[in-house]
N, C-alpha and C positions, 0 to 999 in steps of 0.2 A: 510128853507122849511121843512113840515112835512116828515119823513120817509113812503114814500109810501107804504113800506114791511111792520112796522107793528113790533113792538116788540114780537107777534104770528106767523111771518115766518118762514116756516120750515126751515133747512137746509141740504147741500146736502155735498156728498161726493165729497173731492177738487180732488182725483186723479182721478174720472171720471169727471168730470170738465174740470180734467186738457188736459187727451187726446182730448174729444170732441174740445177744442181750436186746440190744435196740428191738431188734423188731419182737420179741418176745416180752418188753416194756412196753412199747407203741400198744402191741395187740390188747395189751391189759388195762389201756385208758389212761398209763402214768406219763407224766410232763415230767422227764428227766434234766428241762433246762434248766427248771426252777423248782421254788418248793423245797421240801427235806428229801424228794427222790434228785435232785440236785448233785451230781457227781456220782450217782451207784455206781455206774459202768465203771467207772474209774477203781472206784474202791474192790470192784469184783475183781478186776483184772491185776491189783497189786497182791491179792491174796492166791493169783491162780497164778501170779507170778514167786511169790513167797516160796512157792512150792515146787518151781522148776517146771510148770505148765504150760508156762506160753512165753513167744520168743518175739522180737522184731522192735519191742518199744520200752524206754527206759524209763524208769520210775518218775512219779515228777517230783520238783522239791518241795517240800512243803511250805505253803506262807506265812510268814512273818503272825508271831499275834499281835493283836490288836487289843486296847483296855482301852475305857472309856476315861478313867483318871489318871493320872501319875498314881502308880503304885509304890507304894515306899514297904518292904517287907522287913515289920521291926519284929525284932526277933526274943527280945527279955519285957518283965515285965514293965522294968526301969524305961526304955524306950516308948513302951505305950503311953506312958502317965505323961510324959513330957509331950508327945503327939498330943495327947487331950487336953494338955493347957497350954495349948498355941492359937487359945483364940482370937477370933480376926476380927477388926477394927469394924466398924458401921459399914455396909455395903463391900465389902472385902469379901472375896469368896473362900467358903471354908478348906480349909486345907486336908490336902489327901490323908485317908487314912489308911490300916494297915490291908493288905489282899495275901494272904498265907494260904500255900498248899499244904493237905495234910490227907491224911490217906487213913480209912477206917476197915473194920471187919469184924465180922459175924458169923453166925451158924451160916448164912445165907451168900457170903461170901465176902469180898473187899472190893469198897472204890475210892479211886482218889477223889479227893472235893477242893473248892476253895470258898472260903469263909472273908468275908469281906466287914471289919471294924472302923466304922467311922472315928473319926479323928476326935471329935470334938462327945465324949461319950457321957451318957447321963449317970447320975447319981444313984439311981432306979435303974432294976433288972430292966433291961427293952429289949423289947421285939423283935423276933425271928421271921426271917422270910428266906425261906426256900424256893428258888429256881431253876426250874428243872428244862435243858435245852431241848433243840430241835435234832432234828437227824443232820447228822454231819458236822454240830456243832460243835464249841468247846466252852470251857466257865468263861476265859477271856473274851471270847465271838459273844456270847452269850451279854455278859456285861458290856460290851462297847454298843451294842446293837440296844439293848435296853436300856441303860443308862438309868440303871439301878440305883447304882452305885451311890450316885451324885445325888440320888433322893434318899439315901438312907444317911449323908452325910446329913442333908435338912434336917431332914425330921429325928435322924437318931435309934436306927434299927437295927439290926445285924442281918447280913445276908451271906447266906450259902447256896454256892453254887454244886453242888454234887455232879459227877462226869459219868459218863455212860463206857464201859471199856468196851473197845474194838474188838476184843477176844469175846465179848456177847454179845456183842451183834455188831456186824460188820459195817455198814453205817453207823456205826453211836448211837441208835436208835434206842429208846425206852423199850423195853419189850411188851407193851400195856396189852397187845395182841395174843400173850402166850398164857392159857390157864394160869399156872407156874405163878405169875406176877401178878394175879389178881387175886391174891388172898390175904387175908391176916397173917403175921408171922411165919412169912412165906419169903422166897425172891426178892425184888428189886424195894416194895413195900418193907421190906424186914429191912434190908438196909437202908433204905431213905430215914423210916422212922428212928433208925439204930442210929444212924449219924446225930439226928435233932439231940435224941433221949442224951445221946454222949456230951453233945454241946452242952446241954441244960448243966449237967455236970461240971464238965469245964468251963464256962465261958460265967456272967452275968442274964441269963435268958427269960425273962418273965413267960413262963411255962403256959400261960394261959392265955398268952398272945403270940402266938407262932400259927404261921400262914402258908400254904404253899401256891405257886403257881408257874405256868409254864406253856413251851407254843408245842404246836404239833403232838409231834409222839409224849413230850414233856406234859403237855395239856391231859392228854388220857391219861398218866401215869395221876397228873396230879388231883384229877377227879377220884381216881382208884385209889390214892390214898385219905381223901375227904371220907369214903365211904367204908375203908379198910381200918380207920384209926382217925375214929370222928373225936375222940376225944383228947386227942392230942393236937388237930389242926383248925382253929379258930376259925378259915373260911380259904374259899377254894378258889385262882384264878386260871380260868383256862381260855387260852388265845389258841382259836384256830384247832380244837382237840377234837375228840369224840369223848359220847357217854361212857357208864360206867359199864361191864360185859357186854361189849357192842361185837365181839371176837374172840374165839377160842384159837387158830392157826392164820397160816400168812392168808389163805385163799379167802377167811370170812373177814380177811382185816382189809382187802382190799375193797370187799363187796360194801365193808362198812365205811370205809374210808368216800367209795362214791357213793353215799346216800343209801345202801342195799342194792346196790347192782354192781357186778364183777367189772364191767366194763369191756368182759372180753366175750368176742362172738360167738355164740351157740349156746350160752349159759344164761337161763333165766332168774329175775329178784330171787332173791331170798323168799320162800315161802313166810303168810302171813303167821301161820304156826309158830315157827321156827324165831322168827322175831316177839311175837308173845312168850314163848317162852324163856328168854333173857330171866337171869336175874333181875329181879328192879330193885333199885338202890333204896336204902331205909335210913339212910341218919340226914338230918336236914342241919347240911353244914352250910351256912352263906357263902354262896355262892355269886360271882360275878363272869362274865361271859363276854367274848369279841371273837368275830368271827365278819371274814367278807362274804358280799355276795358273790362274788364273780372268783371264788377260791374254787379251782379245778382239783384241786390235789385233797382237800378235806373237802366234802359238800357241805354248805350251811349249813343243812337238813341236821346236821349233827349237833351243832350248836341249840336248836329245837326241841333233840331230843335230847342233852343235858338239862337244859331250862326244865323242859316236863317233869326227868327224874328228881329235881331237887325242889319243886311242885309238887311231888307225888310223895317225898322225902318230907315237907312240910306239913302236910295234909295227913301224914298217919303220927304227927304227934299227938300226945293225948289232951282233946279238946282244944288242938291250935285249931283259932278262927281262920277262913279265909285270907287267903291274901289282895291287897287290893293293888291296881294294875292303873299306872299311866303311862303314855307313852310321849315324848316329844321329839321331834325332826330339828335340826341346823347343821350346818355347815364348818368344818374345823377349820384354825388358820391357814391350813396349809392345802385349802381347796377342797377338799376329802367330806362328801355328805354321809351323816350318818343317822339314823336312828336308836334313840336311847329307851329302853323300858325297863321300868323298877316295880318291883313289887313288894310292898310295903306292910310290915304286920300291924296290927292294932294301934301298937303306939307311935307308928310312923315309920317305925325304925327299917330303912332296905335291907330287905333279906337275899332278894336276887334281884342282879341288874344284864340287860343281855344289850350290848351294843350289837347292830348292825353298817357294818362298813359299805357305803356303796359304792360299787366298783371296782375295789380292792380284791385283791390275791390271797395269796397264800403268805404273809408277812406280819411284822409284829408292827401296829397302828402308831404313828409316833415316834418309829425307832432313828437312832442314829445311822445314818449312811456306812459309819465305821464299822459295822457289824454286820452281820451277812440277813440273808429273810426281810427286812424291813419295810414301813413304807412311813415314807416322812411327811407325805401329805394329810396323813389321819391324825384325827385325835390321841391325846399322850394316853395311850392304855397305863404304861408304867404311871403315870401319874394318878390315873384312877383308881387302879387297883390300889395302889397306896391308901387314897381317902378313903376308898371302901373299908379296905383291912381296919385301918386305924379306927372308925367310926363304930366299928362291930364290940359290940359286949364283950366283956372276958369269959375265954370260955373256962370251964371246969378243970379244976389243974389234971396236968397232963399224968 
């Protein structure tokens, strides 16, 4: 498309630029140090400089990525099968397996992804897990921060990390906040599902074991897809997200982001109307749940009202009984108190589990310091979510 500015646009001063954002973030309640609002200003100011906008300050360089394993990118099929029979001796740790980028597309558009192949692969179609990042993130950041990876060489799953392009939205952000992406065969859902449905095709993928989950704007995305293509996603992890239609534009995603308040002066809650009239979500995918208390940038409150919808999700199946509800408190190794509650159907089986992080941010519970968002004091959410996933029925082929 042509440049709308015009190779005669003036340009402007980035350090007045730069406050007008600041205090126009400030005013709206967002913590730009941290969090997935973590770097905007930056990112506004490369795209206003993209354009011959603003003058005075040089681009920064970008940093180095980060992965969590040794990636080894085997490229025939020949090289896989030799990866998979390099198994390691008694207490020997498993060897890397394969991290390939690959780029897909649909009525709904194109994104790159990366698909991550354990080394040591089973006999048996296995398991899919989709990871969907935070704002700002990348597959790489995304996997060293989670340490995914390393659990799927364990257990033996395949993981895709799908990227969010900067051309739709200027942080990487999920766009879970824009109508657009909250429908069936629609946006960002048409592609996420479009990428699995492709794997299943290509890859070995037990169709009736694929799972998504993900932090922040990734989290909302990945509830909207439990609820958009319940029968393709065996059960939902969402770290630090909102529910499902919690936002139509940027203004109710901010209001939804703090609990139903905008956070900026002279604007009152969200009317109690306006919030009943949400969509309420209806396919009761298993769902697991992490969220802090002390997260500025997503309120808990959110985390609350995910539980409710997939409670509520539960409850209009035909003749499901109740769910039954405990709750237990301790302490993770790494100092970090938390609260665990599961809710359990008839036969035992957990259908939803909501951890409660106390004291915690806006970060992924467990994560590796190598990866950006993290808090290494909490409990292994990556690890939980795992025994969750793996623990849940097969769902209904996709």
């Amino acid at each position: 498309m042509k440049n709308p500015f015009g190779s005669g646009s003036p340009s402007f001063d980035v350090g007045r630029i730069s406050a007008t954002i600041q205090r126009a973030l400030t005013a709206a309640g967002l913590d730009t140090s941290s969090g997935p609002m973590r770097g905007v200003t930056d990112t506004i100011k490369r795209a206003l400089s993209s354009v011959g906008l603003v003058r005075g300050e040089p681009s920064p360089q970008p940093e180095a990525s980060v992965i969590d394993v040794v990636a080894t990118v085997v490229g025939t099929a020949d090289e896989r099968a030799d990866a998979a029979q390099r198994q390691p001796s008694v207490g020997e740790a498993a060897p890397p397996g394969a991290f390939v980028a690959r780029e897909f597309s649909n009525h709904a558009g194109k994104r790159t992804y990366k698909l991550y192949v354990p080394a040591r692969t089973a006999d048996a179609p296995m398991p899919l897990l989709v990871m969907l990042h935070g704002c700002t993130q990348s597959a790489e950041d995304f996997a060293a921060g989670t340490r995914m990876n390393r659990l799927a060489d364990r257990y033996g799953f395949l993981v895709v990390y799908p990227e969010q392009a900067a051309s739709s939205n200027l942080s990487k952000c999920w766009n879970w906040f824009k109508a657009q992406d909250q429908r069936r065969d629609a946006g960002e859902p048409a592609l996420i599902a479009g990428i699995v449905l492709d794997l299943a095709q290509r890859s070995d993928v037990d169709v009736r074991r694929v799972f998504v989950a993900g932090l922040s704007a990734g989290a909302a995305m990945a509830v909207i897809l439990g609820e958009t293509y319940p029968e393709l996603f065996a059960a939902v992890g969402a770290h630090s997200g909102l529910p499902y239609a919690s936002a139509h534009d940027i203004a109710s995603a901010m209001a939804a982001m703090k609990g139903g308040r905008t956070g900026m002066a002279g604007l009152e809650p969200l009317p109690v109307a306006a919030a009943q009239a949400r969509r309420q979500a209806a396919s009761a995918v298993p769902t697991i749940v992490f969220h802090g208390d002390r997260d500025h940038t997503v309120q808990a409150s959110n985390a609350a009202e995910i539980i409710r919808q997939a409670h509520q999700a539960h409850a209009a199946g035909a003749g499901a009984p109740a769910l039954t509800t405990r709750t237990e408190q301790a302490t993770a190794a790494g100092g970090r108190r938390y609260s665990r509650t599961v809710h359990t159907d008839a036969s035992g089986q957990p259908r939803i589990e909501c951890w409660t992080l106390h004291g915690a941010g806006h970060a992924w519970s467990g994560g590796d310091t190598s990866g950006s968002y993290t808090d290494a004091d909490g409990p292994d959410a990556s690890m939980e979510m795992v025994r969750f996933f793996l623990a849940q029925p097969r769902a209904g082929s996709a």
